[in-house]
N, C-alpha and C positions, 0 to 999 in steps of 0.2 A: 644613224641619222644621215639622209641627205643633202649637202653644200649646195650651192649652183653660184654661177656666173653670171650675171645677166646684162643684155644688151639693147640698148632699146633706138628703134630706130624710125627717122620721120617720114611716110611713103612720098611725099612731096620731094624730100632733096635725094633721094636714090636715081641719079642717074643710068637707070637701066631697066627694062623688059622688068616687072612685081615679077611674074613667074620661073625667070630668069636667076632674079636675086632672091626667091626664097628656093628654089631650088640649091642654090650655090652653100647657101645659110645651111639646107638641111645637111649636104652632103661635107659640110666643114663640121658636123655631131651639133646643131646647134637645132634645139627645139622652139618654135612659134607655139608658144603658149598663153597669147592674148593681143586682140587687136582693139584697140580704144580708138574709137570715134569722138575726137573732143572739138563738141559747137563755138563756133568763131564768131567776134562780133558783126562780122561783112552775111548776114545770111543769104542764102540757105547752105555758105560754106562750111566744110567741118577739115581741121586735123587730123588723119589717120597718123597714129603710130603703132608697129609692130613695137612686141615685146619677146625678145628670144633666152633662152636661158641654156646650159651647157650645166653638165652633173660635172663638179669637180674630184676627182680621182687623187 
């Protein structure tokens, strides 16, 4: 059976380059394995959060 770690993170307060810091993420063993679009009441704003997870060993 597979553990995992999981980290979840808001693309809004990442101070840096998306492509920058999911590269950084993948290359630290960390998998993006879902991105949730959640609608905000200010529309047609939404929340992006990544969601990352790490197999524990």
């Amino acid at each position: 059976m597979q553990k995992y770690t999981y980290l979840i993170f808001d693309l809004d307060k990442i101070n840096k380059p998306e492509d920058l810091f999911l590269n950084e993420m993948a290359h630290a063993g960390w998998d993006l394995f879902l991105v949730n679009n959640e609608p905000m009441h200010e529309y047609p704003k939404v929340k992006v959060k990544l969601y990352f997870r790490k197999e524990v060993i």
